[in-house]
LOTIKE-29999 format. One line per 8 residues: number of its first residue (from 1); their letters; for each residue x, y, z of C-alpha. Coordinates in steps of 0.001 Angstrom, whole numbers, plus 500000, padded with zeros to 6 digits. Each point is the difference from the previous one (the first is absolute). Example, Ala and Ser with C-alpha at 12.3 -4.5 7.8 and 13.67 -1.06 7.14 Angstrom:
! LOTIKE-29999
1 = as = 512300:495500:507800  501370:503440:499340 .
END
This chain:
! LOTIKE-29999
1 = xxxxxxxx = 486109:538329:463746  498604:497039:502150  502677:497871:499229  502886:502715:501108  498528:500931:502789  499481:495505:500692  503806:500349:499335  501083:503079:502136 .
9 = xxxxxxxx = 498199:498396:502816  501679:496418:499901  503333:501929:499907  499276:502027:503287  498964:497112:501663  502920:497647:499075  502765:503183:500961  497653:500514:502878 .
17 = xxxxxxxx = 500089:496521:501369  502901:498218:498220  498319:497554:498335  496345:499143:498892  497401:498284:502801  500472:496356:499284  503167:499961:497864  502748:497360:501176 .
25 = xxxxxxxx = 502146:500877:502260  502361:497267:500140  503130:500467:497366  500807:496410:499694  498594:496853:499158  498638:497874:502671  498249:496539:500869  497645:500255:502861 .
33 = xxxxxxxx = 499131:496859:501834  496524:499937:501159  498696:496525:501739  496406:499094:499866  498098:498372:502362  497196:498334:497371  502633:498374:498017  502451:499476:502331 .
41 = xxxxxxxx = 502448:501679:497329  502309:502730:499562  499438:502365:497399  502961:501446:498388  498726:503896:498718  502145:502002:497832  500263:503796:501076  499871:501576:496459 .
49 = xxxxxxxx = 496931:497507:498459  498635:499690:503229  499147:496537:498176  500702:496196:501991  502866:498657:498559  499224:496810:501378  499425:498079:503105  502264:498011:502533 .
57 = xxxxxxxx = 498650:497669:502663  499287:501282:503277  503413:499887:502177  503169:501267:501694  502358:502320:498711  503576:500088:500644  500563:503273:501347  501735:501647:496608 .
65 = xxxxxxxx = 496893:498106:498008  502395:497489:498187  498052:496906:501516  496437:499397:500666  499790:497191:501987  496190:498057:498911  498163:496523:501347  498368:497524:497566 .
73 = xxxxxxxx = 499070:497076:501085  502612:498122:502053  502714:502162:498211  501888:503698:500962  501090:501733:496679  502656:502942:499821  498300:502008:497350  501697:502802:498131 .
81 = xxxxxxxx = 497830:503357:500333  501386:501381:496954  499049:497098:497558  497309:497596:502596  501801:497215:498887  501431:497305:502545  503622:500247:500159  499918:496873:502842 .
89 = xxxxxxxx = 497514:498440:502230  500239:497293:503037  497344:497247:500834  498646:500384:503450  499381:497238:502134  496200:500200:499835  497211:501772:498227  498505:502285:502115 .
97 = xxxxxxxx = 503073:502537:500989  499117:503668:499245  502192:503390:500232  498882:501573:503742  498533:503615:499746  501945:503019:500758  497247:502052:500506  496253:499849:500707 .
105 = xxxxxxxx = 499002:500130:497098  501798:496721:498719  503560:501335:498096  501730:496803:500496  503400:500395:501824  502114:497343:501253  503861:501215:499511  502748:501074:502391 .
113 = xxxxxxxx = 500924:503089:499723  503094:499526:497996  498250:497652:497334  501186:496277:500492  497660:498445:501731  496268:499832:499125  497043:497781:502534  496898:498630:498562 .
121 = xxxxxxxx = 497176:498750:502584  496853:497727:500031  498148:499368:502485  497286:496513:500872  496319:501522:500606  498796:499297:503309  496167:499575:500544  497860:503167:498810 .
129 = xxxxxxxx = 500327:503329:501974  503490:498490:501337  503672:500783:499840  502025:497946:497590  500681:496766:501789  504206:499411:498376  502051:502606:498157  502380:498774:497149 .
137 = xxxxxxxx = 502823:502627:499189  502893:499804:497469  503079:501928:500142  501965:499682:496455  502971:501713:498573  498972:502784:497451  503086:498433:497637  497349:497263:499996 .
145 = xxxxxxxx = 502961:497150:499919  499112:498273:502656  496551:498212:501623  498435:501966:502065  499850:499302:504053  496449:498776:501394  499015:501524:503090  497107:498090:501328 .
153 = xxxxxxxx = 498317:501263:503718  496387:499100:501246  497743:503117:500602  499938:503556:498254  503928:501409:499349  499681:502384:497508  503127:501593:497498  501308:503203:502214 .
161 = xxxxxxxx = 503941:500042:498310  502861:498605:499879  503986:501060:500746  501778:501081:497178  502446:496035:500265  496572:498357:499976  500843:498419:503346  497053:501932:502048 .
169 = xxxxxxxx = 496485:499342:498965  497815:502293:502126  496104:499227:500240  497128:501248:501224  498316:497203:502072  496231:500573:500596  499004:499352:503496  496288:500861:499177 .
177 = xxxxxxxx = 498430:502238:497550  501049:503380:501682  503259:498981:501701  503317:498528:498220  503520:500017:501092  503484:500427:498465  501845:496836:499462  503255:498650:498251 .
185 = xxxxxxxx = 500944:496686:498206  503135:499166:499720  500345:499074:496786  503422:497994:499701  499403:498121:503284  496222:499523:498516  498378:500986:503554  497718:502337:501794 .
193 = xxxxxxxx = 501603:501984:502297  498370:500068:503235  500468:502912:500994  496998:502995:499506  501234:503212:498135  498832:502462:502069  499527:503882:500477  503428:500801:502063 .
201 = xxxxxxxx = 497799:503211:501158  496955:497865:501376  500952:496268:499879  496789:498866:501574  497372:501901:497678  498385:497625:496886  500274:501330:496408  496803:500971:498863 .
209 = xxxxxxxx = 499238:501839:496536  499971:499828:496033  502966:500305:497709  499814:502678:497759  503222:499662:498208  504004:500301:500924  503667:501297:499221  503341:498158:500440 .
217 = xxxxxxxx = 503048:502153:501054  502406:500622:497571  502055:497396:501574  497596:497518:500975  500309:500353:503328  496421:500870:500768  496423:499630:498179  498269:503064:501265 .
225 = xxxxxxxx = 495993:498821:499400  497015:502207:500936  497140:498339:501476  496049:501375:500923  498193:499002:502291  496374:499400:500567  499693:502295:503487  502996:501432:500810 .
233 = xxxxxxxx = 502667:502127:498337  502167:498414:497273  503934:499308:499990  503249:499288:498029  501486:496718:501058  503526:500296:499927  501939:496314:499856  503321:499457:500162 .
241 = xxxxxxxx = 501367:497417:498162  503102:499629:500810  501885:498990:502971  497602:499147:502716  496718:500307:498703  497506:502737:501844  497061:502236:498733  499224:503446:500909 .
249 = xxxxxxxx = 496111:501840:500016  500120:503229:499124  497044:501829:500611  498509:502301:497773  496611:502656:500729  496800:498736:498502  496668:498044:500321  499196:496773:499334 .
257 = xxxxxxxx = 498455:498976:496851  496491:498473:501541  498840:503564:501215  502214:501782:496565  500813:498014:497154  502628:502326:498832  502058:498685:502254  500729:497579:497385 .
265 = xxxxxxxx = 501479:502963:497613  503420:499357:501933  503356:500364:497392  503679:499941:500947  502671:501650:498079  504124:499765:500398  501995:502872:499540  503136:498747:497502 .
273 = xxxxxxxx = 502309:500408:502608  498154:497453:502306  499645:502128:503281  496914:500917:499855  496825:498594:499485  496359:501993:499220  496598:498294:501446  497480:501600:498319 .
281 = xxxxxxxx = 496366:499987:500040  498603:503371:498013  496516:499114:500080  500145:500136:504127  502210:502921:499931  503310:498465:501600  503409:499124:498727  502780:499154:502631 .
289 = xxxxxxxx = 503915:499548:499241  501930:497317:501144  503700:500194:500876  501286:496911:498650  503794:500256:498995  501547:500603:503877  501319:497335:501849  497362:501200:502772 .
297 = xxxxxxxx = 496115:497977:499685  497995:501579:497355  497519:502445:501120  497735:502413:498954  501615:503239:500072  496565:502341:499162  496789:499280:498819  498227:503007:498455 .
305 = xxxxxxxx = 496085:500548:498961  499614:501192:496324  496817:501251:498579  499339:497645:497111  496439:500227:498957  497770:498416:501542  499136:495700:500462  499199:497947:497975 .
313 = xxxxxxxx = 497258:497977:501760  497858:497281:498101  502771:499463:496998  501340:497088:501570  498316:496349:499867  498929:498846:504106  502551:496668:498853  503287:501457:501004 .
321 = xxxxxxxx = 501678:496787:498616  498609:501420:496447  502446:499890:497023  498074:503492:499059  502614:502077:502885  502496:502039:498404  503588:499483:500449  502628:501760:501898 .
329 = xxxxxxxx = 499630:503635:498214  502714:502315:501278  502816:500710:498300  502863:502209:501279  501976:502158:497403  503665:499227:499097  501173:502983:501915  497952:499097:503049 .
337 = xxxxxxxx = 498528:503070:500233  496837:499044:499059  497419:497530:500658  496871:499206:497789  497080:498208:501147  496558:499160:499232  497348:501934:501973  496176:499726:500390 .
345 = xxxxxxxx = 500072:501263:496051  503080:500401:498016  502834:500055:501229  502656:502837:502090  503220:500861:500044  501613:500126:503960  503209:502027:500905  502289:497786:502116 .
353 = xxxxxxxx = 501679:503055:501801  496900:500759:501228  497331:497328:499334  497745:502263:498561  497714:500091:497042  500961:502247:496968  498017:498751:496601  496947:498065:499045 .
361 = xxxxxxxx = 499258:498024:496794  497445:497697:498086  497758:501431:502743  497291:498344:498289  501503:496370:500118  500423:497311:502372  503332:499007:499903  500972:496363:500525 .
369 = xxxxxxxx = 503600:499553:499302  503366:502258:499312  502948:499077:498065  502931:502591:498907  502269:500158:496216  503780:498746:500688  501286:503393:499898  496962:500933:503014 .
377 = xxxxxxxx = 498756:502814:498058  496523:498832:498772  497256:498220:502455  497479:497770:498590  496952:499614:501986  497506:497069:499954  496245:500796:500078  497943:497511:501652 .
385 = xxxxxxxx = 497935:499752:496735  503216:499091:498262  500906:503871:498290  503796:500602:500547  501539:503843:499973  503522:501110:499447  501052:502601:502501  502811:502189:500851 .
393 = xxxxxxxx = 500829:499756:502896  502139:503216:500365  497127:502205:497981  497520:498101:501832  497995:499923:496295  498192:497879:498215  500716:498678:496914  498324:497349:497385 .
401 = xxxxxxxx = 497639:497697:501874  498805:496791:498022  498017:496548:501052  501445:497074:498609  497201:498294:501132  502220:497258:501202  497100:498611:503141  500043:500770:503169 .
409 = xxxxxxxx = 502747:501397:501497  502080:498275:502708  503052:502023:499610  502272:502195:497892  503260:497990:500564  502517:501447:497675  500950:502353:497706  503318:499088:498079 .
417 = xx = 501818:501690:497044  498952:498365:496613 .
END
């Protein structure tokens, strides 16, 4: 009698809910690339075994995942994700090069937004509790053919991007420790061009903040990155690299991480058509959207206050150069109807007709990075103690979760079809 009425009851509550709590929701086969910040490794996690496959070196992807670009020693290898086996590699001209960071919390970057062109950068230690007295930059080919071209300046220039012919290398040069400037080497004519890249809007103010992370156009045209700052409110920079180079600030509502360290929870997503682009900080309560695809200057078109849940106070370390900050974790659904983001706990789905919460999940979790299946139907979420969660993102439920217990989690980079 037990056991029918164990049976009746599992029956209700799959026709009730669709499927069991916790069963998979994803219908094919996937890899999930996780990096690590103790190893310095990616972890490559299959979605039905929820087992590590193997490991890959620490590096950056191609954007459809058919390179990883690594550093070992004074050599660059083009490793194949699907096998980790070199398919070529190029000897650098020195030993200390490594792959800049894309984010704060150290995924290396490095390429131009169409792929072909990959910088390294090293730096010579000035005395302690002082800048880096000469940068070292190379700019190489991603065909890895050629040698690559030394860029050598004296005082802190540090990787910003590069134009999609490889003929623009834009830096950040660091006046002091709080205030930097756009600049851009010319990289065929192997000079610094003198000229300042300034804010069109307010040529005469000094950049002050700390990059959180940053989106290309689809074209290349522009790297939209989103910076906090210590005191005041944070911004996109918006710089143009084509044409004449200029910058623009746009301002976005918000305090400055030294009186609210959320302010450091800033994420940017990209709808798929590229004209619009979602600032988002859910454990403040803000996102803003950015009109990008007009031939106009972008600007913020509305910035709305959501009711998240609460702060999240105390979680982060008082270092905000720590490898322990999670990475950019907003995604925006294939439709663009929806945006997903990680809140104080768990993360929430956002409306992007009207910038307004509608669902909650993994309430109970503190959510460090987001990465969606090819076909953008299941979400997996990163924990910050390393658990991952497939999600649907149109059912807003919650499927299997699983640790891997891969280390400590820098970011969830990928997820590929098998």
């Amino acid at each position: 009698m037990r056991s029918r009425l164990a049976l009746v009851c599992a029956v209700v509550l799959v026709a009730a809910c669709g499927r069991p709590p916790g069963a998979p929701l994803a219908s094919g086969d996937y890899k999930l690339y996780e990096a690590v910040s103790d190893r310095s490794q990616i972890a490559v996690i299959d979605s039905h075994s929820h087992a590590i496959e193997r490991w890959l070196p620490l590096g950056t992807p191609s954007s459809d995942w058919k390179h990883l670009y690594s550093v070992a020693g004074s050599a660059l290898a083009d490793v194949d994700p699907q096998t980790g086996s070199a398919v070529r590699s190029l000897k650098l001209p020195g030993s200390n090069y490594q792959l800049p960071p894309s984010t704060l919390s150290g995924v290396p970057g490095g390429l131009s937004q169409n792929g072909q062109w990959l910088v390294l950068e090293s730096f010579d230690e000035g005395p302690p509790g002082s800048m880096p007295s000469a940068s070292h930059l190379a700019v190489v080919s991603t065909a890895l053919s050629s040698p690559a071209v030394r860029v050598d300046l004296k005082g802190y220039f540090a990787f910003d991007t590069i134009s999609n012919d490889g003929g623009r290398l834009f830096l950040i040069e660091y006046v002091s420790v709080s205030n930097y400037r756009v600049r851009m080497y010319e990289v065929g004519a192997q000079q610094l061009n003198p000229q300042v890249i300034v804010d069109k809007t307010n040529p005469n103010d000094s950049m002050t903040g700390l990059r959180l992370s940053g989106l290309p156009s689809q074209d290349g045209g522009f790297l939209y990155s989103i910076y906090a700052r210590q005191v005041d409110a944070p911004f996109i920079h918006a710089l143009n690299l084509s044409g004449t180079p200029f910058a623009l600030c746009i301002d976005l509502t918000g305090a400055g991480y030294q009186s609210n360290e959320n302010a450091l929870h800033w994420s940017l997503a990209m709808s798929d058509d590229g004209a619009r682009l979602y600032a988002v900080n859910a454990t403040m309560g803000v996102v803003s959207e950015v009109n990008i695809g007009t031939d106009a200057s972008p600007d913020v078109s509305r910035t709305v206050r959501i009711k998240s849940g609460g702060t999240t106070a105390g979680i982060f370390a008082q270092n905000v150069q720590a490898k322990e900050f999670g990475a950019n974790a907003t995604v925006i659904s294939r439709d663009g109807k929806t945006l997903v983001t990680a809140a104080s706990s768990g993360i929430v789905w956002i409306d992007t007709q009207g910038l307004q919460v509608r669902a909650r999940a993994l309430t109970n979790w503190i959510v460090w990075s987001l990465a969606l299946s090819p076909d953008g139907k299941v979400l997996y979420a990163l924990s910050d103690s390393g658990k991952i969660a497939e999600v649907s993102i149109d059912k807003t439920q919650v499927g299997a979760t699983f640790d891997p217990h891969a280390g400590n989690p820098m970011s969830l980079m990928r997820v590929v079809s098998a």
